[in-house]
N, C-alpha and C positions, 0 to 999 in steps of 0.2 A: 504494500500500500504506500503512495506515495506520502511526502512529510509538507509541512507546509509551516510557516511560521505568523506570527501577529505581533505587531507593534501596539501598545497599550500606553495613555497615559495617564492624567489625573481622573478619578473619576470612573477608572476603567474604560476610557474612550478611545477607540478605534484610529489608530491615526494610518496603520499600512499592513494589510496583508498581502501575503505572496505562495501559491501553492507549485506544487512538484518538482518536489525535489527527490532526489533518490533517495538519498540516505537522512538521518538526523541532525547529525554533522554538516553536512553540506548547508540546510536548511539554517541552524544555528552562526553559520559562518556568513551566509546573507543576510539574517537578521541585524549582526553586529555591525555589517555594512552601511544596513540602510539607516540604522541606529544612529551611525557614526553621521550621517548624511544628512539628516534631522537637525542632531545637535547642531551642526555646522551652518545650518539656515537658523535656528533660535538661539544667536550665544551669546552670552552665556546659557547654559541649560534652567529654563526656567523652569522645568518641569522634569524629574523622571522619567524616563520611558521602559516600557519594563518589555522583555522578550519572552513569548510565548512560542514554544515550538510543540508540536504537535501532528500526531499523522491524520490526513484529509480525510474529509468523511465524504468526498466525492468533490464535485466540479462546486468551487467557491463562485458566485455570485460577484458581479461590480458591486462593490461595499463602499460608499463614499459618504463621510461624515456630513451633515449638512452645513454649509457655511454660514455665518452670521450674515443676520441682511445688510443689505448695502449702506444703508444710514448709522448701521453700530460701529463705534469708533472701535480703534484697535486699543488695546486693554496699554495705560502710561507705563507700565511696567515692563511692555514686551520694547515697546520703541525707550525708553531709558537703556537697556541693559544689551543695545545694538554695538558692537563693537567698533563697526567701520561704517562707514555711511552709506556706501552702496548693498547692503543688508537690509535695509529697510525697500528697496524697489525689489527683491529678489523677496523678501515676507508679501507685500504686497502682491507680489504674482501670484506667491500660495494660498491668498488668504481673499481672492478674487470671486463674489460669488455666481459672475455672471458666466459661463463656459463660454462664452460666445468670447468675451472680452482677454481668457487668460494668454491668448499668443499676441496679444500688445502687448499685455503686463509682463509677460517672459521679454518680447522682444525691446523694452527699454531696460529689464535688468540688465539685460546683455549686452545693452550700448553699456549701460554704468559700468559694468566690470570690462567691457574692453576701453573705455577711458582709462581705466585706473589702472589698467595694464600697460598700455602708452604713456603714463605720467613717468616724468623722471625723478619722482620720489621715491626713494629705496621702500622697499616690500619687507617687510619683517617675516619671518615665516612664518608665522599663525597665520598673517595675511595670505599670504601666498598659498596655504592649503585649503584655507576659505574659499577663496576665488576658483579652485581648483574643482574644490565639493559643491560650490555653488552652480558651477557652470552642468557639473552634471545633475544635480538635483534639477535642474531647469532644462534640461535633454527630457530626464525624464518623466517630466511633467507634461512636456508638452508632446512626449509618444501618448501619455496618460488619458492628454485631450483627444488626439487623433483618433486613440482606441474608440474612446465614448462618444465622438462624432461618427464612428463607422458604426457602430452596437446599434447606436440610434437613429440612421439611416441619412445624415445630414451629410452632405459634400463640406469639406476640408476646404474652405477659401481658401489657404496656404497652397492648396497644391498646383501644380503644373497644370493639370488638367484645365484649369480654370484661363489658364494664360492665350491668350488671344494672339 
């Protein structure tokens, strides 16, 4: 039976599952990945996340936390405890509740973190592993949207197809 793991955090709230993995191990070692990946978009860690590995009880469902409505500000505590300033445009992507709008919000993180790679300001390494995790956390988010624009039978504005 295949393994699959769950990302948990306050509250016991849903923030990432991922199923089929072969072994436990395996599952466990992408937990701590995505784990790592998380953190790296919220930092400091303002919350625990706690890993859940467990074998599949069949084909897991699109599980997607509901996002705060559009008018609820983001909690002074997440934006205080932002370490670098282009953090706050990469939360913002994740923290987007319209599907329609998250590959704008991805693609102005991604102006900010390619400014900030072009700056001739020395990078300290925390920084530099941020920008690294962040870049992939925002790949794959925006596979994440692609996915549920295809599930839900909507054309991908983004894609080629579309290009005249």
């Amino acid at each position: 039976m295949p393994w699959m793991y769950e990302l948990r955090g306050a509250e016991n709230r849903l923030v990432e599952i991922r199923s089929g993995f072969s072994t436990e191990e395996d599952a466990r070692n992408a937990a701590q990945g995505a784990k790592r990946l998380v953190d790296c978009v919220c930092y400091p860690n303002l919350e625990t996340l706690a890993v859940v590995v467990k074998e599949s009880e069949g084909i897991v469902n699109c599980l997607v936390e509901m996002p705060r409505p559009a008018g609820e500000a983001i909690p002074a505590a997440l934006e205080q405890n932002l370490k670098f300033p282009w953090q706050r445009l990469v939360q913002l992507a994740f923290r987007e509740p319209d599907l329609e709008n998250v590959p704008l919000r991805i693609n102005v993180a991604e102006r900010a973190l390619s400014e900030r790679l072009c700056d001739p300001k020395p990078f300290e390494i925390d920084e530099r592993l941020a920008v690294g995790e962040a870049l992939l956390s925002l790949r794959r988010l925006l596979a994440l949207v692609r996915e549920a624009n295809e599930f839900s039978g909507e054309e991908d504005p983004g894609s080629d197809e579309n290009i005249a």
